[in-house]
C-alpha positions in Angstrom: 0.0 0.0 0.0 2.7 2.3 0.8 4.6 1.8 -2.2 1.3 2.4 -4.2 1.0 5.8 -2.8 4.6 6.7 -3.1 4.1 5.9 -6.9 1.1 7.9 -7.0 3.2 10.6 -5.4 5.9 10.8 -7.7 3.3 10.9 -10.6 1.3 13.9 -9.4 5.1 15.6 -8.7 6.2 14.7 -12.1 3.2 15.9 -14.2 3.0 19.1 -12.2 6.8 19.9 -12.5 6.7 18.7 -16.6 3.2 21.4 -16.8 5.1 24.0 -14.4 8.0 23.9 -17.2 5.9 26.6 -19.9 6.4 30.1 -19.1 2.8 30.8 -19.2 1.6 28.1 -16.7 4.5 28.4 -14.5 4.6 32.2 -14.4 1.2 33.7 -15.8 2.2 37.5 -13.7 4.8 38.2 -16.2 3.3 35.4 -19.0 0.2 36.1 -21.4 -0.7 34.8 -24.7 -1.6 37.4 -26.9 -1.9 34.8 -30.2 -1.8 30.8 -30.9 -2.6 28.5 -33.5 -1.2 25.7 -34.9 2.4 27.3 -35.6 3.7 29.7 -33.5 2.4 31.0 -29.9 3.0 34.8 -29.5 3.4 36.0 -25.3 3.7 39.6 -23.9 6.4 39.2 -21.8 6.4 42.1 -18.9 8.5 42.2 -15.6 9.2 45.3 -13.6 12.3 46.8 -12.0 14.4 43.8 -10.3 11.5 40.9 -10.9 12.7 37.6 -11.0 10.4 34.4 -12.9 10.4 30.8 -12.2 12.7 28.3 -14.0 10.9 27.2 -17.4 10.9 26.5 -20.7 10.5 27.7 -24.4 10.7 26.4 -27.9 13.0 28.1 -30.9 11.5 31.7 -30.5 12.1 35.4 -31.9 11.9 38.0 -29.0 11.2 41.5 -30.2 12.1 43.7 -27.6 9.4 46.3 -26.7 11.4 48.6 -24.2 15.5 48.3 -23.2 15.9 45.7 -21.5 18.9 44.0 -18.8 18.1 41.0 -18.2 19.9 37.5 -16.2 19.0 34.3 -17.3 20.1 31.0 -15.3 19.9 27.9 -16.8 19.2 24.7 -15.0 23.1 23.9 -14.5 23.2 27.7 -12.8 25.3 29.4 -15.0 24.4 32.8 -16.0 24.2 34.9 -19.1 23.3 38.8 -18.9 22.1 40.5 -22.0 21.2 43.8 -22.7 19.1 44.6 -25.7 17.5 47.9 -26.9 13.8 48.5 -27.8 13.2 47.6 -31.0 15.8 45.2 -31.5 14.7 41.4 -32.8 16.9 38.3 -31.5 16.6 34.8 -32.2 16.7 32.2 -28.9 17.2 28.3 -29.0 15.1 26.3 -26.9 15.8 25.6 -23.7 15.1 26.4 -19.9 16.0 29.4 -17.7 15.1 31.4 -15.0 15.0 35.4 -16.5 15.5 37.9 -13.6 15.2 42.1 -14.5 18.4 43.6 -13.8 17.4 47.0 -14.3 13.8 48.7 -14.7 12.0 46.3 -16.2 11.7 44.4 -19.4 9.1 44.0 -22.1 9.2 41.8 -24.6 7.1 40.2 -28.0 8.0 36.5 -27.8 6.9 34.7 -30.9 7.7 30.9 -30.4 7.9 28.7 -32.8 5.8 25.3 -32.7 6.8 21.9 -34.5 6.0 21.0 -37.8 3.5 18.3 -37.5 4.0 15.5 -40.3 2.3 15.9 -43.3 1.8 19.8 -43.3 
């Protein structure tokens, strides 16, 4: 019996960390859809002065950056990577996870994420 409800245990843990891991249902105060269909997802992206997120995860994406922006990201083996980016400027970002912190006075970004081709389109 006991090992039946540690099993069920580590099966809630599991599916609630692998849904915690997109940005929108892990961290919907700086996260919110603004378009989806079947090929790309497009987020407003908004943190203010010195707001940290949640460690998560996007696909290939374009990040168009609405207002300058400093911002730390720290990927899941901790290192860090700080990047500064002006309003207006377009960057392309691999998939992966991190955990985005505001280094300055905020951030605002137009993240356009790309979804995977599904066979036969």
């Amino acid at each position: 019996m006991k090992r039946a409800l540690l099993s069920l245990a580590f099966l809630f843990l599991a599916a609630s960390t692998a849904a915690a891991q997109d940005a929108v249902r892990a961290d919907p105060k700086h996260y919110k859809v603004l378009f989806e269909n079947d090929q790309v997802r497009v987020l407003q992206v908004k943190y203010g002065p010195r707001e940290k997120s949640v460690m998560h995860e996007h696909p290939d994406s374009v990040a168009v950056f609405i207002k300058d922006s400093n911002v730390k990201f720290t990927g899941p083996d901790g290192k860090t990577k700080e990047i500064k980016e002006k309003a207006g400027q377009a960057v392309w970002t691999k998939a992966g996870k991190h955990l985005p912190e505001s280094l300055g006075e905020g951030a605002e970004v137009v993240l356009v994420e790309l979804k995977p081709k599904r066979a036969g389109k």
